[in-house]
C-alpha positions, 0 to 999 in steps of 0.5 A: 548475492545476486543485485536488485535493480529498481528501476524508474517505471517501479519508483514510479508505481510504488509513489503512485501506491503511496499516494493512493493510501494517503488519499484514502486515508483523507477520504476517510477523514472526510468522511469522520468529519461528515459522519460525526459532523465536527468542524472542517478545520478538522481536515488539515488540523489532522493531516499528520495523523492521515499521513500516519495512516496512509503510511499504516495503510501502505504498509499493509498493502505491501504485506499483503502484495508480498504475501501474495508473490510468495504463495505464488513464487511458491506454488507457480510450475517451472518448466521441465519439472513435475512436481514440488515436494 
């Protein structure tokens, strides 16, 4: 079984990733609260549920990045062959 290193430059960019998600999730909870003018208390009182989608919006983030790098790993010429069957 071969060994996966995760190295501190890949902890690093997928901390980045999360923390984006979790900053879009906000942005979209500022913008409900403008959109259906409620309080801005609103902001922090619902930071559970922007961390639950933050996390919801990483998740789908990394299924489509892994989708991505199959298809690719699938599709991609190694060199000295000629084709895929």
């Amino acid at each position: 079984m071969k060994e996966t290193v995760i190295t501190i430059r890949r902890k690093k960019i997928e901390l980045v990733t999360f923390l984006i998600c979790i900053a879009v999730a906000l942005g979209l909870n500022v913008y409900a609260i403008v959109r259906y003018d409620t309080p801005w208390s609103e902001l922090y009182t619902e930071l559970l549920w922007v961390v639950v989608w933050g996390c919801g919006i990483y998740v789908l983030w990394s299924l489509g990045r892994l989708a991505f790098w199959g298809v690719y790993r699938l599709f991609r010429k190694r060199p000295g062959t000629v084709g895929r069957i």
